[in-house]
C-alpha positions in Angstrom: 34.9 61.2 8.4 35.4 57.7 7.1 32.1 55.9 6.1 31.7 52.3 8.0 29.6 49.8 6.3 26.1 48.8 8.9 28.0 45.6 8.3 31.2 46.1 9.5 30.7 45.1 12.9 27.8 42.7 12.5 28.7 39.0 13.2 29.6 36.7 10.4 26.5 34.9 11.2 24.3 37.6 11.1 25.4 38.6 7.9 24.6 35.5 6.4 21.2 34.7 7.7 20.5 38.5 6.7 21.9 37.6 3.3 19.5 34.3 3.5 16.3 35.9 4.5 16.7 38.4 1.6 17.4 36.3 -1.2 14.4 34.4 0.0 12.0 37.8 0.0 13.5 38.3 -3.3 12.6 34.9 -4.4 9.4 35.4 -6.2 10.4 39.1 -7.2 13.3 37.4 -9.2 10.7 34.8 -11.1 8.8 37.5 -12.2 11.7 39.1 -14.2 12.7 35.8 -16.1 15.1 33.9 -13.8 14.7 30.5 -14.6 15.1 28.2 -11.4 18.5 26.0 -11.1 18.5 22.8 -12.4 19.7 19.8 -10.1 21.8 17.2 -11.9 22.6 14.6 -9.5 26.3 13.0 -8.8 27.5 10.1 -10.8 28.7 7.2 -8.4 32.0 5.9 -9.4 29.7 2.3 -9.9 26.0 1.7 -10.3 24.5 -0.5 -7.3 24.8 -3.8 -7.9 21.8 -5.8 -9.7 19.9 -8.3 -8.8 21.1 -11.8 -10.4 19.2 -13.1 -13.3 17.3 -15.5 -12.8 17.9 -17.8 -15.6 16.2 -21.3 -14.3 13.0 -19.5 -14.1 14.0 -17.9 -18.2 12.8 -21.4 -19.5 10.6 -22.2 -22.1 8.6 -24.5 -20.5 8.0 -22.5 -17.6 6.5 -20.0 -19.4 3.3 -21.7 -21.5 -0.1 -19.9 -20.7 -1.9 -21.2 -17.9 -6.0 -22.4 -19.1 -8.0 -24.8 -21.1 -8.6 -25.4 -24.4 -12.4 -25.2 -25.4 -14.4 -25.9 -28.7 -16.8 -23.8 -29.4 -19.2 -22.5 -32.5 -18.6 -19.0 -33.3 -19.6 -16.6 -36.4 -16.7 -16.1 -38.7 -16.6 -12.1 -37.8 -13.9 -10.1 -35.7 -12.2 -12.2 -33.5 -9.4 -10.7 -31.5 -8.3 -14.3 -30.2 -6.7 -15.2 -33.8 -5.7 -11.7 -34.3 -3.5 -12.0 -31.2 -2.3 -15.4 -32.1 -0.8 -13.4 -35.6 0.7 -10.6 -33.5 2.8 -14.2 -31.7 4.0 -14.7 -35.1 5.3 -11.5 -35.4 7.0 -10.7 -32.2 8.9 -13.9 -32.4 9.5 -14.2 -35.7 11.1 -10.1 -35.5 13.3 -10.5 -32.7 16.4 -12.1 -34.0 17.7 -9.8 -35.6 15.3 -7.3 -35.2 14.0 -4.6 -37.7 12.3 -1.6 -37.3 11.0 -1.7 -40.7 10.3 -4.7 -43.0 9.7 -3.7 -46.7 7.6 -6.5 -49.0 7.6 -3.9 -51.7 10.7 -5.3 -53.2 11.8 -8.9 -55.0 13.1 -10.6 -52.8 11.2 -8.3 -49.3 13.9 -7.2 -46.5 14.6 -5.7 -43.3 16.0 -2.4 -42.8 16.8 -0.1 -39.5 17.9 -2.4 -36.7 15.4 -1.2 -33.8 15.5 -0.8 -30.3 11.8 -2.0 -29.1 12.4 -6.2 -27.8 11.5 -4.9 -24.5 7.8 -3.9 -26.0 7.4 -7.4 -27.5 8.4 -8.8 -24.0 6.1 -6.6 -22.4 3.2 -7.9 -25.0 4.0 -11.3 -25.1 2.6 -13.1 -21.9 -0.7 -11.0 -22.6 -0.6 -12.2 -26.1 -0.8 -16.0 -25.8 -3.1 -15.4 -23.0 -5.6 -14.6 -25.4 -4.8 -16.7 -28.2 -2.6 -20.0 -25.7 -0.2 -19.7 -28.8 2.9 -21.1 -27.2 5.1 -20.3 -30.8 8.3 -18.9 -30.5 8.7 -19.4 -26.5 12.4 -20.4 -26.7 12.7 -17.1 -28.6 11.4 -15.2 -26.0 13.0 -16.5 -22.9 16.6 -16.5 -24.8 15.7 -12.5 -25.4 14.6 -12.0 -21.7 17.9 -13.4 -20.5 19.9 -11.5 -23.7 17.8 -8.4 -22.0 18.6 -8.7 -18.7 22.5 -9.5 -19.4 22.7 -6.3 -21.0 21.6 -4.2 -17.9 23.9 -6.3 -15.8 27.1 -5.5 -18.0 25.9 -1.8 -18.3 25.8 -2.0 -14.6 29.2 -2.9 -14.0 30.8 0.2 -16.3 32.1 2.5 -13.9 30.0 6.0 -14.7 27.4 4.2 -17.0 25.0 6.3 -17.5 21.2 4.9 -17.6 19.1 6.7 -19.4 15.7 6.3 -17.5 13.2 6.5 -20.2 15.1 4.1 -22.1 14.6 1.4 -19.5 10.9 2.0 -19.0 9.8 -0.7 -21.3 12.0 -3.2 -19.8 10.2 -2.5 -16.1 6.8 -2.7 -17.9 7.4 -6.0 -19.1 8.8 -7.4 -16.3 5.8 -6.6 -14.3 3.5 -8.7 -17.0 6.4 -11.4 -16.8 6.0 -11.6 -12.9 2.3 -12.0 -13.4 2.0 -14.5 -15.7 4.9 -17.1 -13.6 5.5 -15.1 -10.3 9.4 -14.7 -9.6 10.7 -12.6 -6.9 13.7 -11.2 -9.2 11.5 -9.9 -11.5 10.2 -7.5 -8.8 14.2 -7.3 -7.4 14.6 -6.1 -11.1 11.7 -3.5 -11.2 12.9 -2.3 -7.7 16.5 -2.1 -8.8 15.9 -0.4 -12.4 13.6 2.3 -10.5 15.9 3.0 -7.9 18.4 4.2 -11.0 15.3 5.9 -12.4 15.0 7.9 -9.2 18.7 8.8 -8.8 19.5 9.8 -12.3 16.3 12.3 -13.3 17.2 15.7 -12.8 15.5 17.9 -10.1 13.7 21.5 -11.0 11.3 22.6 -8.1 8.7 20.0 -7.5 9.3 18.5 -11.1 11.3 15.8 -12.5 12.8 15.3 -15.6 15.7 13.7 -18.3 16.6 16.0 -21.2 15.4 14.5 -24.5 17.8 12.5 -27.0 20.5 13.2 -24.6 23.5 11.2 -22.4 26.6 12.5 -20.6 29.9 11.0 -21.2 32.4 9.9 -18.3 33.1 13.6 -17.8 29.6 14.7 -17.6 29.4 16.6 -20.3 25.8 16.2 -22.4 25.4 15.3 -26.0 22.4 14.4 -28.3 22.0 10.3 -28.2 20.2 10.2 -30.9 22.2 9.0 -34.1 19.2 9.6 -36.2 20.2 13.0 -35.9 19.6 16.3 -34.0 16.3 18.3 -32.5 14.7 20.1 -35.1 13.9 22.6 -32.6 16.7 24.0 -30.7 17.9 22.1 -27.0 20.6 22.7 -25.2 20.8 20.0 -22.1 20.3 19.8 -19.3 18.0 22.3 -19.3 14.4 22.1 -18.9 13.0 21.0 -21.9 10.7 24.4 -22.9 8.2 22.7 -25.6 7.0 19.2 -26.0 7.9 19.2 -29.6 12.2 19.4 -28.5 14.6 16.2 -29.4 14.8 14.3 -32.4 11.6 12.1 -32.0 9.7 15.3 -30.7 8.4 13.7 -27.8 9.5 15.0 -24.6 6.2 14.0 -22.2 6.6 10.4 -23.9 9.7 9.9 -22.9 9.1 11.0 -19.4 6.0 8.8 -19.2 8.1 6.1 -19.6 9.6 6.8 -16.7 6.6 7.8 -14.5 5.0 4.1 -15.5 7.9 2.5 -14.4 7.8 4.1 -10.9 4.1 3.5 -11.0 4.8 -0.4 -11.4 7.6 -0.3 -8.5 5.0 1.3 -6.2 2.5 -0.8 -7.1 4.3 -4.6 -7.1 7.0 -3.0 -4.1 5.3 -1.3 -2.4 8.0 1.6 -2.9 6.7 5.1 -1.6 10.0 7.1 -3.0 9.0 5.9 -6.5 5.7 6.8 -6.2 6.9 10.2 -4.6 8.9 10.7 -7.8 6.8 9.4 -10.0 4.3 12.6 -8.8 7.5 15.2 -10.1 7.4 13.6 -13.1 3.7 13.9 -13.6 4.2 17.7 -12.7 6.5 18.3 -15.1 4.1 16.7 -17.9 1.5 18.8 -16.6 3.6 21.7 -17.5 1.9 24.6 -19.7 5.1 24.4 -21.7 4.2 21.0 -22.6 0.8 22.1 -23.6 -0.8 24.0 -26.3 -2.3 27.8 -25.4 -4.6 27.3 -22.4 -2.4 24.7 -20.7 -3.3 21.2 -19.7 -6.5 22.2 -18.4 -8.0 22.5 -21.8 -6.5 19.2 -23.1 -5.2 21.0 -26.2 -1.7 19.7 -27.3 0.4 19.2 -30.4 2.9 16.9 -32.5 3.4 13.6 -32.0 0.0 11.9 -31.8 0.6 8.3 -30.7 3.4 10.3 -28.0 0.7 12.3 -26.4 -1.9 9.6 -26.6 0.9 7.3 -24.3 1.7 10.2 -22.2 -2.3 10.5 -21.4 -2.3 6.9 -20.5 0.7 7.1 -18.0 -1.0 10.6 -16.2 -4.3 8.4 -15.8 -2.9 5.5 -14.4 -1.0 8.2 -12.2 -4.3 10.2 -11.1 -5.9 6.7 -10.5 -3.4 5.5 -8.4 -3.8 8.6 -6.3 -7.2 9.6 -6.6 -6.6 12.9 -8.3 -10.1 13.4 -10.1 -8.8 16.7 -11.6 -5.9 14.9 -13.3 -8.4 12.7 -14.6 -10.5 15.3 -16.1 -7.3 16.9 -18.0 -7.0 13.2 -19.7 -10.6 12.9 -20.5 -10.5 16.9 -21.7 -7.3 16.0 -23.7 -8.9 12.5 -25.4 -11.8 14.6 -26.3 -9.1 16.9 -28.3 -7.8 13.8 -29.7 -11.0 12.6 -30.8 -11.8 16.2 -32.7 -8.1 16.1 -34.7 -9.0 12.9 -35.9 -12.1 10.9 -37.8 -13.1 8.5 -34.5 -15.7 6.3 -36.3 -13.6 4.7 -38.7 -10.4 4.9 -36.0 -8.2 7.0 -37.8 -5.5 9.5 -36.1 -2.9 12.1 -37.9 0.7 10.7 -36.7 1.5 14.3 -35.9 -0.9 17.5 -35.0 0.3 20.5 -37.4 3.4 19.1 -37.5 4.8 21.9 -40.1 5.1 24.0 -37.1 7.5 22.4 -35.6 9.7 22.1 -38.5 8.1 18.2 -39.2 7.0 17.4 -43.1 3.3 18.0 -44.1 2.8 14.6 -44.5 3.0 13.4 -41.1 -0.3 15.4 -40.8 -2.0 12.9 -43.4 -0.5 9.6 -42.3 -1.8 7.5 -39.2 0.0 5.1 -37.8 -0.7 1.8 -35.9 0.7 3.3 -32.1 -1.3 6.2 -32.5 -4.5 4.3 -33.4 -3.4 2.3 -30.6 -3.4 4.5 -28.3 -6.2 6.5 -28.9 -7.9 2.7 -28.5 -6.3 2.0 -25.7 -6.8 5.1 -23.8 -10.6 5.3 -24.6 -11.0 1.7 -23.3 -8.9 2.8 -20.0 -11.3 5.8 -19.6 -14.4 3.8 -19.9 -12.8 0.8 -17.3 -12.2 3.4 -14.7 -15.5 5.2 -14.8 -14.0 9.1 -16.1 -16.1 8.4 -19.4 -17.9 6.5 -21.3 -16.1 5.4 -24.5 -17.0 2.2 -25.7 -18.6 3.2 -28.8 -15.0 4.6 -29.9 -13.1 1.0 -28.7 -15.4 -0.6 -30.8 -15.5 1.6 -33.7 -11.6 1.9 -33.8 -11.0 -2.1 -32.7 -13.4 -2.8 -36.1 -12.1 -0.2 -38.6 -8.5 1.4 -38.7 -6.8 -1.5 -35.6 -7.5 -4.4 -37.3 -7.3 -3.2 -41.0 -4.0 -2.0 -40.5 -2.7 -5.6 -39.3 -1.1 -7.9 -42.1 -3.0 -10.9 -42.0 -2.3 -13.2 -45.2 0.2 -14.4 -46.5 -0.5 -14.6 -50.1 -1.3 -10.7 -50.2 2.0 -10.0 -48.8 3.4 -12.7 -51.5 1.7 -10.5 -54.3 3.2 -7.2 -53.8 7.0 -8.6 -53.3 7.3 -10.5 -56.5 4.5 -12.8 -56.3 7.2 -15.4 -55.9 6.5 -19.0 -53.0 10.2 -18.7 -52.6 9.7 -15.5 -51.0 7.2 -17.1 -48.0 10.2 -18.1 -46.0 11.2 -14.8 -45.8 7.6 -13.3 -45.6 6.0 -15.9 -42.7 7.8 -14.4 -40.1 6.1 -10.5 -40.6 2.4 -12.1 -41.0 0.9 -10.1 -38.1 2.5 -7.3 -38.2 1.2 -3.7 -38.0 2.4 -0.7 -40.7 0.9 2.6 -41.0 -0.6 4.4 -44.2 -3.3 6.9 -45.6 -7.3 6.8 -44.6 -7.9 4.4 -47.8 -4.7 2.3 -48.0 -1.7 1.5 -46.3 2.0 0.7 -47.6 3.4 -2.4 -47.9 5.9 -2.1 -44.8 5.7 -3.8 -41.8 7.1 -1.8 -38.8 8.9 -2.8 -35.4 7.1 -0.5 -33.0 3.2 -0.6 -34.1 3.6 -4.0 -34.5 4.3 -4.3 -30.4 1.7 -1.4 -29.8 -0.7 -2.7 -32.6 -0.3 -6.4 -30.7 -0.8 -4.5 -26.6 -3.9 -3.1 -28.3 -5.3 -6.2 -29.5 -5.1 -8.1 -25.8 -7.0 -4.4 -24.2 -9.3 -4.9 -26.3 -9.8 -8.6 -25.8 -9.6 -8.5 -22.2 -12.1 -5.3 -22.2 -14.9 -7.3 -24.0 -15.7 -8.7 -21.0 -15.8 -7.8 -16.9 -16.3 -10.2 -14.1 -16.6 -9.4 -10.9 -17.8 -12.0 -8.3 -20.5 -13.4 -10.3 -21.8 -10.6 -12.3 -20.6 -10.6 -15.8 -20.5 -7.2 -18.1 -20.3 -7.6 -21.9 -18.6 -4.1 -23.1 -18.5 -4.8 -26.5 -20.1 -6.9 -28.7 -17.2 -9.0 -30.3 -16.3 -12.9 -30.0 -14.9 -14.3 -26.6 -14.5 -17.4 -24.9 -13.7 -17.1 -20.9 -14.6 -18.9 -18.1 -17.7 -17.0 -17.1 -19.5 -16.4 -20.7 -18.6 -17.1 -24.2 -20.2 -14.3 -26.8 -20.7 -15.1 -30.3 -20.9 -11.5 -32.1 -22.9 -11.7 -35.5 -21.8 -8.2 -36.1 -21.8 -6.4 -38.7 -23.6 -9.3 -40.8 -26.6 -9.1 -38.6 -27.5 -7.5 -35.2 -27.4 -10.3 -32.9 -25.1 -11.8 -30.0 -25.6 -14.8 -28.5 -24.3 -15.3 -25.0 -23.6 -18.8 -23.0 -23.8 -19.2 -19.4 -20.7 -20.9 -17.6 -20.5 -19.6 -14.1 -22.5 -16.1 -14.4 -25.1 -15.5 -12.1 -26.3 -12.0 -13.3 -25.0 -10.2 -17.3 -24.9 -7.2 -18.2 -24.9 -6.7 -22.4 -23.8 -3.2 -23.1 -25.8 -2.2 -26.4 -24.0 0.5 -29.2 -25.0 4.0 -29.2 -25.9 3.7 -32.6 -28.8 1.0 -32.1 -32.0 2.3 -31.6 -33.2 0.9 -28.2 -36.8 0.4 -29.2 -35.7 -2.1 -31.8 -33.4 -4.5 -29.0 -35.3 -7.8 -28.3 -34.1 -10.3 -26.0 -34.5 -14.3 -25.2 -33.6 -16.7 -22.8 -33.1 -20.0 -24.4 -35.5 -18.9 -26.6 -38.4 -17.4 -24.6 -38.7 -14.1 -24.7 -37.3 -11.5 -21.8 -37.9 -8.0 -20.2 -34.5 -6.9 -18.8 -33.9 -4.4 -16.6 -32.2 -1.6 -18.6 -29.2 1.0 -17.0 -28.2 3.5 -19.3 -27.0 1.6 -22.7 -26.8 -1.4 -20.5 -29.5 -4.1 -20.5 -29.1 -6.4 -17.5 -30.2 -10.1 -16.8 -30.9 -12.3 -13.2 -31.3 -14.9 -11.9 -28.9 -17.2 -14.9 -27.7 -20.6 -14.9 -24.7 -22.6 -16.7 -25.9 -23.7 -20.1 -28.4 -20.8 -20.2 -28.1 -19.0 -23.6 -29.4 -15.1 -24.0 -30.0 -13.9 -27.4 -29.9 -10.2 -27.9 -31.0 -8.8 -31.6 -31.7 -5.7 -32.8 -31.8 -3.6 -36.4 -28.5 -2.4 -37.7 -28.6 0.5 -39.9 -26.4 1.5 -42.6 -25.5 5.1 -43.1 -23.2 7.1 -45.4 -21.2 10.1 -44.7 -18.8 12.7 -45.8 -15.7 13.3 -43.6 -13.4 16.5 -44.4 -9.4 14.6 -43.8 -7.9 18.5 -44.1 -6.4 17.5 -47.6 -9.4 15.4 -49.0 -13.0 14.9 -48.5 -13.9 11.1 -48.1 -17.0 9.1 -48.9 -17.6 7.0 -45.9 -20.0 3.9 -45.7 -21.1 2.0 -42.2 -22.8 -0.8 -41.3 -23.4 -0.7 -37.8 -20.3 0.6 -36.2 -18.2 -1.3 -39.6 -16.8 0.7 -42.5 -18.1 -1.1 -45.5 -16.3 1.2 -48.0 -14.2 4.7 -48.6 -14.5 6.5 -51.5 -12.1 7.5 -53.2 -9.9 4.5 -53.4 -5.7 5.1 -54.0 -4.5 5.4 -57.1 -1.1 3.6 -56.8 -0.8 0.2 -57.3 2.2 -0.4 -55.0 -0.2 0.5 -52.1 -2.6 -2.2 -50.5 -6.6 -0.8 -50.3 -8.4 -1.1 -46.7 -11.8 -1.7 -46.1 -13.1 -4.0 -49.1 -17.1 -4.3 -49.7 -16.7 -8.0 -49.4 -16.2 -7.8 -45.2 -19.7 -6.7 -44.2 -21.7 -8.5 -47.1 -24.4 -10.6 -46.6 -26.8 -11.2 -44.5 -25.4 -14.1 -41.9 -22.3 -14.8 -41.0 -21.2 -18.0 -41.3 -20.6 -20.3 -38.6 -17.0 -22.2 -37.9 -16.2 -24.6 -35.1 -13.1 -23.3 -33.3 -10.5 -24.1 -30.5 -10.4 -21.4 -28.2 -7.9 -21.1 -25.4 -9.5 -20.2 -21.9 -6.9 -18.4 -19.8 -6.5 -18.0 -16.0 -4.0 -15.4 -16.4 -4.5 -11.6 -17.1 -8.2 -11.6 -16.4 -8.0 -8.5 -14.2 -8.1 -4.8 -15.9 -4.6 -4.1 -14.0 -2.7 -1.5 -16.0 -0.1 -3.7 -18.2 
């Protein structure tokens, strides 16, 4: 008898929908033994769409000064984030042409080494830069750049096959977005739409989740190889596949570099109007949500690893993406995963590791005991995002990072950075450019190096904070944080750490509200109105005020205690001293000579701070908390 296959007489068709259904019922059975799903890489046009034209008569210099008034005013001589930003200018210009990723003033004469990739960070940061500070140096610089930047994309474009690399072009949409605010231009937007649209086309499809392979790029024949000339992943990658650990790729930062893309889809949705970007920017917030990207526990428990100031940016992208679309769990994994942060790092005096047990993922030791500027700046900025929207209440860490580890780790002077490269004035013209900068270092000291990237996140973290000091909304005026700012509402004179008071000037506020530091003591707050003593109304650590007119003045003082403290770094136990919220002095101090200290005794001595008269710049532009 001859056996006949069931089959044999069956349609074609039915044997294919049979064949259908059943892989489908085996499906799930099929994850469960290890079959990892298929990854879809999408087809390479023979020519990229064409881009929008640049628009080079808007790309002036002229057209770009900061819109506001000039004011004078009498401020303390303490923390003013208006100068600081006005430094930051210096920098961002004065790098850009060429440009160097690190700038050594350890040597006779000091020089640049390691041509970076980052001018799209210091476009991003310079509109919100001279809005604080109405510095209008180096504006030829940056309009030449914008126009060198957006030439690039358009000859990249035209390449037959060019393959661009999503994350790599984040920054550029980030900083067009803060270029169309500051002098609205529809190609700007054309340009955000256009550079999102390749975003969407070019990540590769697992599932619901989106993603690009780190450090890599496919030639003309679509084979994959590691981009990165610095050199290959520590831990092993083979692309495309999905990436299985955050810590894969030379930089070791896998949900960074997606986060660059999600933020850029974010801005297309939000200035365009685009759903599909917002659409994808949801499978790319899935995939960073991964539990391979996370430590044990998965996302839920906020836990991660490696790259601190890479995880701290990732956070920041995933809350602008759960704000965007409500997702109040979303927002309670970033506020689970800043309270890790905070707990791998010594908040008070705002410093951060620059990796989290980086020895397990094949990383020297010493990136364990090093912080640097975009990590600080990121923990800063996130805190400060966190208390905006309402998911927490950080202030107290903005203020005590802003104060301590931020601002300390900016170079300011001149002659210091003269003394440690040869101590020689024919070295200043060589030098001026870097005043501003931002380096990284140890708790007590930091090297004499200025460096490309934390000097553009360092600068982005200066303008939050500025911009956070203050809320307006219709004509009720919130002081967050205690520090000096002129705007068109209220100017606040901060006396901190000297001596617990802030004074506060009526423009066109009908009703402030003074947020006062967790670390005061309540009981000793007093407050006047030009003079005569008041009873506020008093909402959690805010005291609030009614009923104000322009030219009022309120006058809030209270005791400020000084404390000391002994912090455990992992390596070293530190002697810590505060004032207030202000580190007065860490103990012990380095050793080597070659390395400049932080935190000398001399910044919060005294009992008064003295009083300057002072130009401020009062802008119109980048008043709103919008994400930038």
């Amino acid at each position: 008898m001859t056996f006949r296959s069931p089959f044999a007489s069956a349609s074609r068709v039915r044997w294919l929908r049979l064949s259908l259904v059943t892989a489908w019922l085996l499906a799930p059975v099929v994850g469960l033994f290890g079959a990892e799903p298929p990854v879809r890489i999408p087809n390479w046009p023979t020519q990229w769409h064409v881009p929008p034209d640049i628009p080079r008569q808007s790309i002036k210099a002229e057209l770009l000064h900061p819109q506001g008034t000039m004011r004078t005013v009498e401020l303390p001589d303490t923390l003013d984030l208006a100068d600081l930003c006005g430094l930051s200018v210096n920098v961002l210009t004065g790098n850009m042409d060429p440009h160097w990723q690190a700038f050594n003033f350890d040597v006779d004469p000091p020089r640049g080494e390691s041509r970076g990739a980052v001018l799209a960070k210091h476009l991003r940061t310079l509109p919100l830069l001279r809005a604080a500070s109405g510095s209008t140096h180096g504006l030829d610089l940056e309009a030449t750049q914008m126009q060198n930047q957006l030439e690039a994309l358009t000859n990249q474009a035209r390449t037959p096959n060019s393959y661009f690399f999503g994350p790599g072009y984040g920054p550029h949409v980030l900083a067009l977005a803060n270029w169309d605010e500051r002098a609205s231009e529809p190609k700007y937007r054309e340009w955000i739409a256009y550079l999102a649209q390749l975003m969407r086309e070019n990540a590769l499809l697992v599932e619901d989740r989106a993603y690009y392979p780190p450090s890599s790029l496919r030639d003309e024949q679509g084979r994959w190889f590691n981009g990165d000339t610095r050199g290959e992943s520590p831990l092993p990658y083979q692309a495309p596949d999905e990436p299985t650990a955050d810590q894969q790729g030379f930089e070791g930062t896998v949900k960074w570099e997606q986060a660059l893309v999600l933020r850029a889809l974010l801005r297309d949705y939000q200035l365009n109007g685009n759903q599909d970007s917002l659409a994808m920017a949801g499978k790319f917030a899935r995939f960073i949500l991964q539990p391979a990207m996370w430590q044990p526990g998965g996302p839920e428990n906020g836990h991660f690893a490696g790259h601190f100031h890479g995880n701290l940016w990732t956070l920041q992208a995933v809350l602008e993406y759960a704000l965007v679309t409500n997702d109040v769990a979303m927002q309670r994994i970033v506020m689970r995963a800043y309270d890790y942060a905070r707990s791998r790092g010594v908040v008070e005096m705002g410093w951060f590791p620059s990796w989290v047990d980086p020895e397990t993922f094949k990383r020297p030791a010493i990136f364990a005991q090093l912080n640097e500027t975009c990590g600080v700046a990121d923990a800063l900025m996130l805190a400060l995002k966190l208390s905006q929207a309402g998911v927490g209440d950080y202030w107290d860490d903005v203020d005590a990072i802003i104060r301590n580890h931020l601002t300390q780790m900016q170079f300011t002077r001149l002659d210091v950075m003269r003394q440690y490269s040869g101590n020689r004035p024919e070295n200043d013209q060589l030098l001026a450019p870097f005043v501003g900068g931002f380096g990284m270092g140890e708790p007590a000291a930091i090297k004499p190096q200025v460096i490309g990237c934390c000097s553009a996140n360092g600068g982005l973290a200066l303008f939050q904070t500025w911009r956070g000091i203050i809320d307006h909304e219709q004509s009720v005026c919130s002081v967050n944080l205690l520090l000096n700012r002129v705007s068109p509402w209220i100017d606040v004179a901060s006396h901190l750490p000297f001596e617990g008071r802030v004074d506060v000037r009526i423009h066109d506020a009908e009703q402030v509200r003074i947020r006062i530091p967790g670390w005061v003591d309540q009981g000793t707050v007093r407050v006047q109105v030009n003079a005569i003593d008041a009873e506020p109304a008093w909402s959690g650590r805010y005291l609030a005020l009614e009923k104000l007119q322009a030219a009022d003045v309120v006058t809030v003082r209270f005791d400020v205690p000084e404390r000391q403290v002994e912090r455990d770094f992992g390596w070293r136990k530190y002697q810590l001293e505060f004032r207030g919220s202000t580190l007065s002095d860490i103990q012990p101090r380095p050793q080597n000579a070659m390395l400049i200290p932080l935190f000398p005794p001399e910044r919060t001595r005294g009992d008064h701070a003295v009083i300057r008269t002072v130009k401020r710049f009062v802008s119109s532009q980048f008043s709103s908390p919008r994400d930038r």
